[in-house]
Steps between C-alpha positions, in 0.01 A plus 500: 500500500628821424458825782519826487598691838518849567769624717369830746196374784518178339844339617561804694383716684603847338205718645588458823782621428417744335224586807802577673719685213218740476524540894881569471488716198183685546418500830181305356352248691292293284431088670532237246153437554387852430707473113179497340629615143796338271561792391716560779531959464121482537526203804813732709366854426805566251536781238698457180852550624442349838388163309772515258790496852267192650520348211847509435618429839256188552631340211896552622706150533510552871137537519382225243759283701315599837113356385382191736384250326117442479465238729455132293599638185857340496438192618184435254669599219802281555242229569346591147868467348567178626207398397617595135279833459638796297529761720573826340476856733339790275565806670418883439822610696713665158802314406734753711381274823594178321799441665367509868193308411662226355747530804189521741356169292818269535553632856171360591575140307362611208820429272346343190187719487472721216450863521338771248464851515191617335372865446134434645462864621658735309762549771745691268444833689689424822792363369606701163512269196450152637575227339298152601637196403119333332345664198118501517511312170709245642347443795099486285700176317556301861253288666422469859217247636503650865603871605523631858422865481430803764416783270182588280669711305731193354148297415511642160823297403301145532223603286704337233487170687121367521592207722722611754400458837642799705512522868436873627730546826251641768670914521340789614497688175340199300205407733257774320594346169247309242670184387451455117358155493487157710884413449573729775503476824633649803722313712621638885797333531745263315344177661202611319655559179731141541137337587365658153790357276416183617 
């Protein structure tokens, strides 16, 4: 079976971090619970420029390195490897935090795992000119049977894919959200998601 993983609040948990970036930056104290919005300017309060510096400094090596892991992720997916699954982590972080995420992938076990970075949000404005390491046209030609997904806003990029089953991770900022059909379903944890695949 082939799988499709995103990275940020699905192995890790990157809004709690960021929670507490805003805190240290900003003096804005926004609980994880209380992100209700991906878009995270409108979720912290954040103009334009203030964005731009969270933005920048939350994706810094020392930062990515610093994300705990979601807990269950690592352990299901190297279940799901041994098990001879295709594991392959699509993420929205631009290629520029490559380096750390692979880094933060093989630190966790996570050696043989493969690792894309895919412009799913139009990021380009924080970091000047970024480069991400999947075209959309290559990544329309793979094939994924099962995804593991937080965000709403990356639905869109499995319309092309009628029969994939993808697990919604429970977040704050997706609980408002209208699935598009029966193949998805939200999931609170990975021992739900682990129970679905099987």
């Amino acid at each position: 079976m082939r799988i499709y993983v995103d990275f940020d609040d699905c192995l890790c948990e990157t809004a709690r971090a960021f929670s507490r970036l805003a805190l240290e930056m900003f003096d804005r104290e926004v609980p994880y619970e209380n992100i209700r919005f991906f878009e995270l300017d409108k979720s912290f309060g954040l103009d334009e420029k203030q964005y731009e510096d969270f933005m920048i400094r939350g994706h810094q090596p020392e930062v990515l390195l610093s994300y705990e892991e979601t807990p269950g992720a690592i352990e299901t997916i190297k279940e799901w490897t041994e098990h001879g699954h295709e594991v392959s982590v699509i993420t929205g972080r631009p290629f520029s935090a490559y380096e750390p995420s692979r880094m933060w992938l093989d630190d966790h076990g996570l050696r043989d795992i493969r690792l894309y970075c895919l412009n799913k949000y139009g990021r380009d404005s924080f970091i000047k000119n970024s480069d991400f390491s999947l075209e959309l046209e290559d990544y329309y030609r793979m094939s994924f049977d099962f995804a593991v997904e937080d965000s709403p806003k990356a639905f869109k990029f499995f319309d092309h894919l009628p029969d994939l089953k993808v697990m919604v991770f429970d977040r704050p900022w997706n609980r408002d959200c209208t699935f598009p059909n029966e193949n998805y379903r939200r999931c609170f944890s990975w021992e739900d998601i682990k129970s679905c695949l099987k």
